[in-house]
Z-matrix of the N, CA and C atoms (Angstrom, degrees):
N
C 1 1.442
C 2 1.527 1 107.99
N 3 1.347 2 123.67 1 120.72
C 4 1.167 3 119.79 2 171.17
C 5 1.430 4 125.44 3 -90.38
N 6 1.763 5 129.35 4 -177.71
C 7 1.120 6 128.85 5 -149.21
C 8 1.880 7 101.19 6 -76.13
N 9 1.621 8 116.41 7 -25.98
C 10 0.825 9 159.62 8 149.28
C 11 1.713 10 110.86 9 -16.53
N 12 1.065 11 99.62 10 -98.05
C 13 1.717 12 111.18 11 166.07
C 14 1.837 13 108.68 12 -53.59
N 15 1.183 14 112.73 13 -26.09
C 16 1.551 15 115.07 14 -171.84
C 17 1.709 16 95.14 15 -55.76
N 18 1.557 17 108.61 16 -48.97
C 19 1.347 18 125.30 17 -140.15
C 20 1.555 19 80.66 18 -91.11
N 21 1.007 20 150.78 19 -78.41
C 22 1.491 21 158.96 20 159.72
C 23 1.722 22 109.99 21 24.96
N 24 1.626 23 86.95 22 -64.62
C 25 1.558 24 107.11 23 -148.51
C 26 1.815 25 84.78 24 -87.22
N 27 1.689 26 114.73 25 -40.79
C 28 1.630 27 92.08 26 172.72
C 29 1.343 28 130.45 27 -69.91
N 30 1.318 29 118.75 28 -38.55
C 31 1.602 30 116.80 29 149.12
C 32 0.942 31 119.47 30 -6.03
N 33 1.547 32 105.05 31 -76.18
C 34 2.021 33 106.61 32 -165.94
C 35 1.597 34 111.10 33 -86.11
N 36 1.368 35 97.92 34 4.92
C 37 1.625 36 107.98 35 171.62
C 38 1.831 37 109.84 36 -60.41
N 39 1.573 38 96.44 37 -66.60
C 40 1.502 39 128.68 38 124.61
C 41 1.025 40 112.07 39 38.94
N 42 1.233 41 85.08 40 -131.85
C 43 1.642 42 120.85 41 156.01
C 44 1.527 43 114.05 42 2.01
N 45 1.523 44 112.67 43 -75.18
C 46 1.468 45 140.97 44 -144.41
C 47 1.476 46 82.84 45 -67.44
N 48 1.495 47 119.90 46 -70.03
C 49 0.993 48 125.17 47 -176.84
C 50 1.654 49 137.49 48 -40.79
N 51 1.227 50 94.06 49 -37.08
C 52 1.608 51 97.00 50 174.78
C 53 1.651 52 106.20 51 -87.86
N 54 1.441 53 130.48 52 -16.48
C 55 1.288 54 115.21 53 179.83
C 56 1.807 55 112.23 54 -88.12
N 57 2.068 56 98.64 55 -16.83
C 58 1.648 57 86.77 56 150.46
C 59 0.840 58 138.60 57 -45.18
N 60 1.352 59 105.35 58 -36.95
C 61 1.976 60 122.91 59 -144.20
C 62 1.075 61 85.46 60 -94.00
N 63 1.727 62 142.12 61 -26.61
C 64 1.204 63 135.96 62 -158.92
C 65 1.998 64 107.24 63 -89.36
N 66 1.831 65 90.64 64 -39.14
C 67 1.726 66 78.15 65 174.57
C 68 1.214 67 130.03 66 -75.77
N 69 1.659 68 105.23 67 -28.25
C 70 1.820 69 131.33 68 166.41
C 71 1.693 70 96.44 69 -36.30
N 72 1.429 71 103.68 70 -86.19
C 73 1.585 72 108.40 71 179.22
C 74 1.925 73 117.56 72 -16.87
N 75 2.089 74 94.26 73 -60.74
C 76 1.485 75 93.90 74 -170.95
C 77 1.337 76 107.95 75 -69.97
N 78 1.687 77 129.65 76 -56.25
C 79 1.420 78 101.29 77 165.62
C 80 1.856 79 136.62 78 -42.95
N 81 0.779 80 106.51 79 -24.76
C 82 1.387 81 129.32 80 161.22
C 83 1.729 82 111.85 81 -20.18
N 84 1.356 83 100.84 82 -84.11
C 85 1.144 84 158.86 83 175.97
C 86 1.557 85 122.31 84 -35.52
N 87 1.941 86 88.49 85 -48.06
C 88 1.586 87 103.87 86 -174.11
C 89 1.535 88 97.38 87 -117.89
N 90 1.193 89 117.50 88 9.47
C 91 1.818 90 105.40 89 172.37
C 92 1.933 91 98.17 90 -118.82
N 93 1.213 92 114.06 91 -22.91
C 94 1.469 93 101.02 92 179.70
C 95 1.124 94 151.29 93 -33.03
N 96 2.008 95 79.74 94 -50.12
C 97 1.716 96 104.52 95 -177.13
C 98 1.818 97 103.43 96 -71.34
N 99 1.587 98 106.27 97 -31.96
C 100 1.525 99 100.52 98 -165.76
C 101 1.391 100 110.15 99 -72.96
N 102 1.678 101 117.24 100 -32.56
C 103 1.697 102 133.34 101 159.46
C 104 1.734 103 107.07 102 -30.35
N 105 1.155 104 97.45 103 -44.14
C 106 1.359 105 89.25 104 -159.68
C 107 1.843 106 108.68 105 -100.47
N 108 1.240 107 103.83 106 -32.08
C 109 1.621 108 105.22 107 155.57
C 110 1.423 109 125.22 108 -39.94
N 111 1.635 110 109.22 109 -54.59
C 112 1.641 111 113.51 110 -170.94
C 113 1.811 112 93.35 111 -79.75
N 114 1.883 113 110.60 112 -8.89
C 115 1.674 114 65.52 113 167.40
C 116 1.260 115 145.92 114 -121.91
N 117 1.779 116 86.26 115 11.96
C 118 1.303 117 104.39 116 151.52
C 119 1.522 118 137.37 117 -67.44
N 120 1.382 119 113.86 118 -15.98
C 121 1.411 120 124.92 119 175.18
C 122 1.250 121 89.84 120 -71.11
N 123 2.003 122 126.55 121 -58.89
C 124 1.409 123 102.53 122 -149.14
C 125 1.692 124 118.27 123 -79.92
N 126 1.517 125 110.02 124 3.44
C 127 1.161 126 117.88 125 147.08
C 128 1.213 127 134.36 126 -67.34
N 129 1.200 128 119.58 127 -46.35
C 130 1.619 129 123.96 128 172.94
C 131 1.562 130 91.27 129 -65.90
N 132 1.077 131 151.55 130 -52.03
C 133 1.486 132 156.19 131 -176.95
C 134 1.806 133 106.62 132 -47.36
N 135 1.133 134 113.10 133 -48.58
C 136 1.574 135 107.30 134 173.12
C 137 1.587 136 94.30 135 -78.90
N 138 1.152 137 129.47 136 -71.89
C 139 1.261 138 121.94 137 -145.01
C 140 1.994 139 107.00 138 -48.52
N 141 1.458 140 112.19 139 -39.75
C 142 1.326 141 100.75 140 171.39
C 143 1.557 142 108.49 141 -53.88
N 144 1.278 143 118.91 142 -53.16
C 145 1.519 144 113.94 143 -171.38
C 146 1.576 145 116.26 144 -71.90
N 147 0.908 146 110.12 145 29.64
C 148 1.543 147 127.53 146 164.69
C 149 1.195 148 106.16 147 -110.85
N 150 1.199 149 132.06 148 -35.34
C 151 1.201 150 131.30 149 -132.47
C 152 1.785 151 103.19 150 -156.98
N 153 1.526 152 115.69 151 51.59
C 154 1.471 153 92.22 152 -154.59
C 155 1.585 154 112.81 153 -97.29
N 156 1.407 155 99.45 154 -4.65
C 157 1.942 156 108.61 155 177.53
C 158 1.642 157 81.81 156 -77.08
N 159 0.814 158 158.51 157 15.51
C 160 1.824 159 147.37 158 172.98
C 161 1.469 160 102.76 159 -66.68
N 162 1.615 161 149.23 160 146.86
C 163 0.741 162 100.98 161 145.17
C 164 1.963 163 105.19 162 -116.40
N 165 1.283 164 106.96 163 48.41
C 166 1.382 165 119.64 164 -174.83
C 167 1.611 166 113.22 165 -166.67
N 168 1.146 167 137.89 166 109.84
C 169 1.099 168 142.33 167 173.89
C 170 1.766 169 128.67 168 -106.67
N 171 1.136 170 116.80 169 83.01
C 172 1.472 171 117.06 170 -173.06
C 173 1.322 172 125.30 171 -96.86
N 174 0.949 173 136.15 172 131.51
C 175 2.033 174 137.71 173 136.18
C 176 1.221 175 113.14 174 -3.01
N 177 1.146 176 117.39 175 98.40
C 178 1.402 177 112.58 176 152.21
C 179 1.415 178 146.70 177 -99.87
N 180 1.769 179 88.11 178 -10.64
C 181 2.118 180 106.37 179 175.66
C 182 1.408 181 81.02 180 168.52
N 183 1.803 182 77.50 181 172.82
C 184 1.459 183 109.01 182 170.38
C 185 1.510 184 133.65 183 -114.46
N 186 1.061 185 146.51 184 178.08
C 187 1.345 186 133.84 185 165.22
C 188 1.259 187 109.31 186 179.18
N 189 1.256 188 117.67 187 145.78
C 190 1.461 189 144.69 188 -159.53
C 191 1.615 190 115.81 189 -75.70
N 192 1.061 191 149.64 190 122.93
C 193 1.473 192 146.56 191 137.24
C 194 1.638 193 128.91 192 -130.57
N 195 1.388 194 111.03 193 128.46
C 196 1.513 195 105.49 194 179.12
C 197 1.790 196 94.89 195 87.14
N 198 1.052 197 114.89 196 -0.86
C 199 1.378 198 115.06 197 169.62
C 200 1.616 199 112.75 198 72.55
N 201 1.844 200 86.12 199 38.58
C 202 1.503 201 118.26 200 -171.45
C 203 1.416 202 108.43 201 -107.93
N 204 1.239 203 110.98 202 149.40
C 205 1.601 204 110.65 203 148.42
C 206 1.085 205 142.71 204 -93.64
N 207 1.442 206 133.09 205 116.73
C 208 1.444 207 120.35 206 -163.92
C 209 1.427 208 97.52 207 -144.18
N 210 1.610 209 123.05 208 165.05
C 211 1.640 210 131.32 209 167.62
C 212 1.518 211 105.92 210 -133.60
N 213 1.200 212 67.59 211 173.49
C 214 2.012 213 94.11 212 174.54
C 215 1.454 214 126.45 213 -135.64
N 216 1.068 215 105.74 214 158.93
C 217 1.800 216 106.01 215 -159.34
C 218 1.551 217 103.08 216 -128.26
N 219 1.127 218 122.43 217 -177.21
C 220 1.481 219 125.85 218 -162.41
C 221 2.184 220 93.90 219 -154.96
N 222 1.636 221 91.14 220 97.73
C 223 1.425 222 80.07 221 172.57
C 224 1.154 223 127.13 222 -109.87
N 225 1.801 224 135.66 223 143.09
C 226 0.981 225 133.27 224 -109.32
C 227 1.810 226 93.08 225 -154.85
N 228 1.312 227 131.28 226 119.55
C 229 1.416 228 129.17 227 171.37
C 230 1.688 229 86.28 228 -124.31
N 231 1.610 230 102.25 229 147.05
C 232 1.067 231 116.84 230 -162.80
C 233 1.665 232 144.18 231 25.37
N 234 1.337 233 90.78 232 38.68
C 235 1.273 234 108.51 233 -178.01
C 236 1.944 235 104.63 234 79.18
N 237 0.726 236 111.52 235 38.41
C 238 1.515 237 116.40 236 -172.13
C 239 1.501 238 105.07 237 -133.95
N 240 1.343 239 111.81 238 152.34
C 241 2.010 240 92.39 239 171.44
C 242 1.328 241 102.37 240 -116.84
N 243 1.464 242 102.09 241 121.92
C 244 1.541 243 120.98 242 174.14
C 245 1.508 244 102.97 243 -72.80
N 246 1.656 245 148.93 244 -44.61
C 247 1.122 246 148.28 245 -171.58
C 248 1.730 247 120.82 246 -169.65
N 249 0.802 248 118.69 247 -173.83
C 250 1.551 249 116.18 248 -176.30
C 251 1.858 250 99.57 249 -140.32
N 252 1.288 251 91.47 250 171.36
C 253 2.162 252 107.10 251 -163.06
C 254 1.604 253 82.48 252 -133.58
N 255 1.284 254 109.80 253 155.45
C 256 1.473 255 128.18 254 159.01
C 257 1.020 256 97.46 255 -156.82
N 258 1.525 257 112.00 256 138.12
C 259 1.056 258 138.68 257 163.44
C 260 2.146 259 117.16 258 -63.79
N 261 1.019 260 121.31 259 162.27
C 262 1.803 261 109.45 260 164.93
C 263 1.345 262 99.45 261 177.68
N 264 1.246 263 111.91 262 162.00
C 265 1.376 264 134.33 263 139.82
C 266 1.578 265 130.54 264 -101.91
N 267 1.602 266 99.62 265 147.56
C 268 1.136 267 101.61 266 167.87
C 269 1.732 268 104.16 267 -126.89
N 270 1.423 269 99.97 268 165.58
C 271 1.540 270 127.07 269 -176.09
C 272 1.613 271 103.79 270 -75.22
N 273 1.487 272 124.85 271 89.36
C 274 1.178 273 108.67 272 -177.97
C 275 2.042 274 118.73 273 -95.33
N 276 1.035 275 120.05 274 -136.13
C 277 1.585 276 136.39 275 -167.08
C 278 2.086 277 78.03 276 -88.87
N 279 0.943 278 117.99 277 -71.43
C 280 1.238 279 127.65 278 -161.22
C 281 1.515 280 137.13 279 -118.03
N 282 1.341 281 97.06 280 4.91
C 283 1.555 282 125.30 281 -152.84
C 284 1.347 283 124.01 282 -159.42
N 285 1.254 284 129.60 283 162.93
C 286 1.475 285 121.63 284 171.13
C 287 1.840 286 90.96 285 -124.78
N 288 1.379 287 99.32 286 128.73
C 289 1.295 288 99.39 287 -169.84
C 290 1.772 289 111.71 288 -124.12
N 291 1.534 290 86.61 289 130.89
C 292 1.883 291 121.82 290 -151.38
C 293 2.046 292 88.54 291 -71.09
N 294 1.621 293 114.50 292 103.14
C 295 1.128 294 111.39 293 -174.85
C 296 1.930 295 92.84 294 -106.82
N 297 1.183 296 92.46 295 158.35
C 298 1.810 297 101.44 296 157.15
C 299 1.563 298 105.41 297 -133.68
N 300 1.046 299 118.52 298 138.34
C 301 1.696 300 135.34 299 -173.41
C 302 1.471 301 104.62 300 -119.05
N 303 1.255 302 131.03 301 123.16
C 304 1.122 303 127.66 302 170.62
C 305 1.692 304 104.87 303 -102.40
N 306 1.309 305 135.24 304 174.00
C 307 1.443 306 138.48 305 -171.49
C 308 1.284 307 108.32 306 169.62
N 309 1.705 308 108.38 307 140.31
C 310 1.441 309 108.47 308 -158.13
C 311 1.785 310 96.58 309 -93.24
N 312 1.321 311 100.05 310 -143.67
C 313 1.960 312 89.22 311 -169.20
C 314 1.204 313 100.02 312 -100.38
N 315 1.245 314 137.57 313 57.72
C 316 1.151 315 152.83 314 146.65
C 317 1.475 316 150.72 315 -124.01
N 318 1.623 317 95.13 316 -10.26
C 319 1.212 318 124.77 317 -171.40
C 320 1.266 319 135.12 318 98.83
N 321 1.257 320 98.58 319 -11.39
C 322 1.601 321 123.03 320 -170.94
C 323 1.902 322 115.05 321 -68.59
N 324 1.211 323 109.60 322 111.19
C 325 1.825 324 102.84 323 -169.92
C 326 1.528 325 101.94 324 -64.21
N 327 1.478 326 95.93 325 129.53
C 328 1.762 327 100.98 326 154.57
C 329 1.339 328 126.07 327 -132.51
N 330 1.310 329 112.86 328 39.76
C 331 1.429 330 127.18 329 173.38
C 332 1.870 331 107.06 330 169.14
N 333 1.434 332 108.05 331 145.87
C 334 1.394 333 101.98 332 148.09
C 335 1.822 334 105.20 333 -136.94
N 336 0.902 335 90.87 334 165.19
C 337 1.818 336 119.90 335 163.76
C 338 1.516 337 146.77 336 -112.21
N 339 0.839 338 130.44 337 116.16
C 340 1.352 339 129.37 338 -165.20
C 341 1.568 340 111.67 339 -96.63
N 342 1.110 341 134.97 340 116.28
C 343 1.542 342 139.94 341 -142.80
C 344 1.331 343 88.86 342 -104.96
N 345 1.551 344 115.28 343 -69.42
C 346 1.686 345 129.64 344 -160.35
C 347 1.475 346 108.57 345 -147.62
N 348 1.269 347 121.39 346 145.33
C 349 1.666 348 128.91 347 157.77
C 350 1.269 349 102.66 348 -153.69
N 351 1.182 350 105.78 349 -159.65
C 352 1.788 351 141.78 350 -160.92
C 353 1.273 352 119.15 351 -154.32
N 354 0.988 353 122.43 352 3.73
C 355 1.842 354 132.47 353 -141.66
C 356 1.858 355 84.32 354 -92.79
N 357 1.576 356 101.52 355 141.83
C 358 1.184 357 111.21 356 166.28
C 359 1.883 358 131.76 357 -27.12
N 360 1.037 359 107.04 358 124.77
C 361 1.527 360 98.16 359 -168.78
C 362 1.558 361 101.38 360 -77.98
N 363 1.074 362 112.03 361 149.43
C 364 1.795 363 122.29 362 -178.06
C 365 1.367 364 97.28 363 88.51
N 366 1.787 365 133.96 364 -41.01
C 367 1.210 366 98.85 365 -164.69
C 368 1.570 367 97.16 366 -123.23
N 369 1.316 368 109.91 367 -55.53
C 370 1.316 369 109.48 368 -178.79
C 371 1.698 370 129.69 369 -60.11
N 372 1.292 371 99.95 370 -19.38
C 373 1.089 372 119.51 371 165.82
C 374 1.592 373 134.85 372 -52.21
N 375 1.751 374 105.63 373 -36.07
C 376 1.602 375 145.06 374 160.85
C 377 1.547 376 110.13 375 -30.98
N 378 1.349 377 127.55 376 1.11
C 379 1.443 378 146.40 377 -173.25
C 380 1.383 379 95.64 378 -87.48
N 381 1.171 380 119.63 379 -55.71
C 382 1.308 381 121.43 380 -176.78
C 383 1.423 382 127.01 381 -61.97
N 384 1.353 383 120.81 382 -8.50
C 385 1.403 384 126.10 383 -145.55
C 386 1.861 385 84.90 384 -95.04
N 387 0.952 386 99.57 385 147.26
C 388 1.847 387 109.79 386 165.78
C 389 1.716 388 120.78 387 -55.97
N 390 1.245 389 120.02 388 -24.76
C 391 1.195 390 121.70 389 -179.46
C 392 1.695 391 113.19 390 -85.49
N 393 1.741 392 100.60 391 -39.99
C 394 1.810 393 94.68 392 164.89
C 395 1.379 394 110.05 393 -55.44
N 396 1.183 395 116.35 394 -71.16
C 397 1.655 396 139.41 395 -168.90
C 398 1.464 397 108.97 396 -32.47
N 399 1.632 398 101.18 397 -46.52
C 400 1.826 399 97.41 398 171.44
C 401 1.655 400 157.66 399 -82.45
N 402 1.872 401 76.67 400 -8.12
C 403 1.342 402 110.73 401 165.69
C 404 1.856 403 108.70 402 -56.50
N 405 1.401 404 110.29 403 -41.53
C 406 1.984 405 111.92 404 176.29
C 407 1.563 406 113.61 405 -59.28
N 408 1.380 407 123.30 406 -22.70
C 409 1.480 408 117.25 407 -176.15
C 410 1.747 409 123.65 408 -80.04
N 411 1.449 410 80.98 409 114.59
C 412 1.771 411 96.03 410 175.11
C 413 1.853 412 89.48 411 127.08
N 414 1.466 413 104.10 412 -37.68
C 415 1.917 414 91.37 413 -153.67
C 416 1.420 415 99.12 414 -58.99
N 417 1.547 416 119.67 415 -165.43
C 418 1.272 417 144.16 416 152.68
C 419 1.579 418 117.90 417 -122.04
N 420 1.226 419 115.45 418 -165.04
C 421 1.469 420 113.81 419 -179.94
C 422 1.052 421 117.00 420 -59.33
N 423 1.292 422 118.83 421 -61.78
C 424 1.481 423 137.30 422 -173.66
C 425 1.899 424 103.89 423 -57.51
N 426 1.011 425 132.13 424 2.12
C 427 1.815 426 150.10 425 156.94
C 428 1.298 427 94.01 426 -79.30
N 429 1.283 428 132.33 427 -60.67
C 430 1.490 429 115.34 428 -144.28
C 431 1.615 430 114.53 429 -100.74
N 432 1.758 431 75.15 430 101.40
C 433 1.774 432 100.78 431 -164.70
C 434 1.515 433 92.86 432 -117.18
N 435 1.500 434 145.73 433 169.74
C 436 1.544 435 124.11 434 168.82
C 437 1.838 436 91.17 435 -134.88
N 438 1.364 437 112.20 436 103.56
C 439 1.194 438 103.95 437 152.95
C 440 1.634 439 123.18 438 -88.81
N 441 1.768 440 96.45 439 -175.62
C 442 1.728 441 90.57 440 -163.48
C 443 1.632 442 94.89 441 -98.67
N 444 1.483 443 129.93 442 9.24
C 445 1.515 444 127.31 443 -136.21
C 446 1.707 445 81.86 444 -132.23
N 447 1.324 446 115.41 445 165.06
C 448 1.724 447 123.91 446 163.86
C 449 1.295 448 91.37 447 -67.70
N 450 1.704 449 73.14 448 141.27
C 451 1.910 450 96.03 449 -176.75
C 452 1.315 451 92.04 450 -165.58
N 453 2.077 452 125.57 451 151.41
C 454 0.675 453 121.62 452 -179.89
C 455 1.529 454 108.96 453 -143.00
N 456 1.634 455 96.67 454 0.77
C 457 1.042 456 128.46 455 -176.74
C 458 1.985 457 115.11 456 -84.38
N 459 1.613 458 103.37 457 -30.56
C 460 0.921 459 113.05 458 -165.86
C 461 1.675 460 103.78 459 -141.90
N 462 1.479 461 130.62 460 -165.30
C 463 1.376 462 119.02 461 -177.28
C 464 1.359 463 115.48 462 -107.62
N 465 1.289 464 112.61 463 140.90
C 466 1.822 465 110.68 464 -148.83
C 467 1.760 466 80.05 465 -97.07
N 468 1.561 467 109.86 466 139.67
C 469 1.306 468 116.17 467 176.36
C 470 1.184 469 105.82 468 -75.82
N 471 1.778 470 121.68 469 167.99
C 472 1.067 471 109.78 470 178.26
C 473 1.495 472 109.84 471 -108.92
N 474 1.411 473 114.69 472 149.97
C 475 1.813 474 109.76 473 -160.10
C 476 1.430 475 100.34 474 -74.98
N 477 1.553 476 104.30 475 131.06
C 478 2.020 477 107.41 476 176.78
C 479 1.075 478 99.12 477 117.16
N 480 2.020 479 125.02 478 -49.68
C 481 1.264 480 137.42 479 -141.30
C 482 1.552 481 108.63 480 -113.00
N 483 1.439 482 124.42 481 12.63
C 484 1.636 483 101.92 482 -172.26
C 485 1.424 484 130.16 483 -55.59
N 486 0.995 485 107.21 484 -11.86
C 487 1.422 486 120.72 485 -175.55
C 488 1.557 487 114.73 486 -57.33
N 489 2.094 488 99.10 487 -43.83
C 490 1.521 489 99.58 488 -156.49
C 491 1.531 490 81.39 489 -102.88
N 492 1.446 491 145.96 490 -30.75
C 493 0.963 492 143.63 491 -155.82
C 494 2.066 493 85.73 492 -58.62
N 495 0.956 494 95.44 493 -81.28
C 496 1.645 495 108.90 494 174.79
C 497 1.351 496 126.04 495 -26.55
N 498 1.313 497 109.25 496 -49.32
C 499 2.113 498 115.80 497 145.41
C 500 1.137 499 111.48 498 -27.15
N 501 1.422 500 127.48 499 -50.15
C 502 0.991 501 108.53 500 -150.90
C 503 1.346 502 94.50 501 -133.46
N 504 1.190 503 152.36 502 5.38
C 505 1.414 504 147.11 503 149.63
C 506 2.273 505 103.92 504 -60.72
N 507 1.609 506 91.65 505 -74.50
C 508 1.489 507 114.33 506 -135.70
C 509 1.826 508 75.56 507 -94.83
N 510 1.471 509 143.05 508 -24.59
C 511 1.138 510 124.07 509 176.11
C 512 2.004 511 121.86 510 -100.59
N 513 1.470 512 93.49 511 -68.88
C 514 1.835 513 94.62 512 163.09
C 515 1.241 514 118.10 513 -41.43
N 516 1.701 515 116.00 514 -60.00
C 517 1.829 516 118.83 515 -158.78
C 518 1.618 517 93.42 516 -71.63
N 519 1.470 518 103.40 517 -59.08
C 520 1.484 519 101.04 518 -149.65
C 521 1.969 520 106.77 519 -57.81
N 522 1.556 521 98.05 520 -38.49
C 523 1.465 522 98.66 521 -159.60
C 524 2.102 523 101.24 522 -63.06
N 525 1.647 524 91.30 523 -37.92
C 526 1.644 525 90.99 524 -171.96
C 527 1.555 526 108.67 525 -63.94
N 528 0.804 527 121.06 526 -32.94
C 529 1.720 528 123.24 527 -170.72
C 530 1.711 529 101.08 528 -98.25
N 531 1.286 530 125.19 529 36.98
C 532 1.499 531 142.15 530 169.71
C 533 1.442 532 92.90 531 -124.80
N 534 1.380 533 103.90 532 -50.82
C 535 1.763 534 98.77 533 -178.85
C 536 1.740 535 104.90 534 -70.91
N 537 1.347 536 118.48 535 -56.23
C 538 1.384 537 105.46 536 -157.37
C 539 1.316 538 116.41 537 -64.14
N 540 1.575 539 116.45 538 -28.27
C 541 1.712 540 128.70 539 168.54
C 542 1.790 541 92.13 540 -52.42
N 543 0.789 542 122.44 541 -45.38
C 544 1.603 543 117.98 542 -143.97
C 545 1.508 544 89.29 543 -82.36
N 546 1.431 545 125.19 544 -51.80
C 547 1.379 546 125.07 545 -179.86
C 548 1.719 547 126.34 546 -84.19
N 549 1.390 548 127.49 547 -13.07
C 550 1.190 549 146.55 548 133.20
C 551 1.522 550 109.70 549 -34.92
N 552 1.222 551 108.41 550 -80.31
C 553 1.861 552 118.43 551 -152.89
C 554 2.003 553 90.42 552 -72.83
N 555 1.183 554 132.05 553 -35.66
C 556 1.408 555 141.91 554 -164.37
C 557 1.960 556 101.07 555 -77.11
N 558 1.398 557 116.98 556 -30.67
C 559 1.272 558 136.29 557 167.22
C 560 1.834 559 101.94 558 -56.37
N 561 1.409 560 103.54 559 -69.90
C 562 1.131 561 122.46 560 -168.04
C 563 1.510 562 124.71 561 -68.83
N 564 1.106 563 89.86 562 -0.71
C 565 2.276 564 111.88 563 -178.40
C 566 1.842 565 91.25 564 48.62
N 567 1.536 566 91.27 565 63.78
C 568 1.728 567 89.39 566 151.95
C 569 1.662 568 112.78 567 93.50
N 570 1.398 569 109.86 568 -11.96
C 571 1.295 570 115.04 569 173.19
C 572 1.346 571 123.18 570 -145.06
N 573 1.316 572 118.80 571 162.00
C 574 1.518 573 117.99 572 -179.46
C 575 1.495 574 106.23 573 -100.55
N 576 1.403 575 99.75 574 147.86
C 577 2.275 576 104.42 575 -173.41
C 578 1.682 577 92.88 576 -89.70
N 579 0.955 578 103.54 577 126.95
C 580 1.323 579 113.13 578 -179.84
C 581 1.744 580 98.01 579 -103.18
């Protein structure tokens, strides 16, 4: 092979490569904006179904966990705020898993949501199911403890899964609704506007 053919074959090595990079880029380009459209709908899409007597749901900040980004909203029927949503993660088995918590103006949970995970399929996965999820309505922070035993008092782990059950009880719920009490009531000089 000469110096000749060396240069040839890297050329169109070359070549090939940058007209990847060029369609990569243009698909790129033309699916991003729609990536990010559907996922703001399927956010606005949970957050109503958290929250569906709302008849206004807004942004109110942001804040950091897991070295994540997440917000919170302030939802509002007749111009009044019936409860607030935060977004969180928790540290799961395999995953950090994308929760939304809804809570009325007291702190009190009346819904959660599960955005995104990774969590083992068959077990860890069991987060999603309606019977975990409903065990959070009514508690507060100081509830979201996960034993392994019946409890109704506290959040029943799920069998296979303590790991993620606990993500998302005693790390996502509890830690976000420590922050939003703390930054809610600190807004309000000591009280919540009912």
């Amino acid at each position: 092979m000469t110096a000749k053919d060396i240069i040839k074959i890297t050329l169109n090595l070359v070549i090939i490569y940058v007209i990847g990079g060029i369609i990569l880029a243009g698909i790129y380009a033309k699916t991003s904006p729609i990536m990010f459209r559907n996922a703001v709908i399927e956010k606005e899409t949970a957050l109503k179904k958290l929250m569906p007597e709302a008849d206004r749901i807004e942004k109110i900040g942001d804040w950091t966990i897991h070295e994540k980004h997440a917000e919170y909203f302030v939802a509002e029927k007749d111009g009044k705020p019936i409860g607030y949503i935060i977004q969180s993660f928790g540290k799961g088995y395999s995953s950090y898993i994308n929760t939304l918590i809804a809570v009325d103006t007291e702190f009190n949970i009346k819904k959660i949501g599960i955005l995104g995970h990774a969590e083992t399929p068959g077990l860890g996965d069991e987060i999603e199911a309606d019977s975990f999820q409903g065990q959070f309505a009514g508690k507060d922070p100081e509830h979201m403890k996960v034993l392994k035993t019946d409890t109704t008092e506290y959040i029943q782990a799920i069998s296979g899964a303590t790991i993620s059950s606990r993500a998302v009880a005693e790390d996502a719920v509890k830690n976000s609704l420590n922050f939003l009490r703390k930054t809610i009531q600190g807004e309000n000089s000591g009280h919540v506007a009912n």
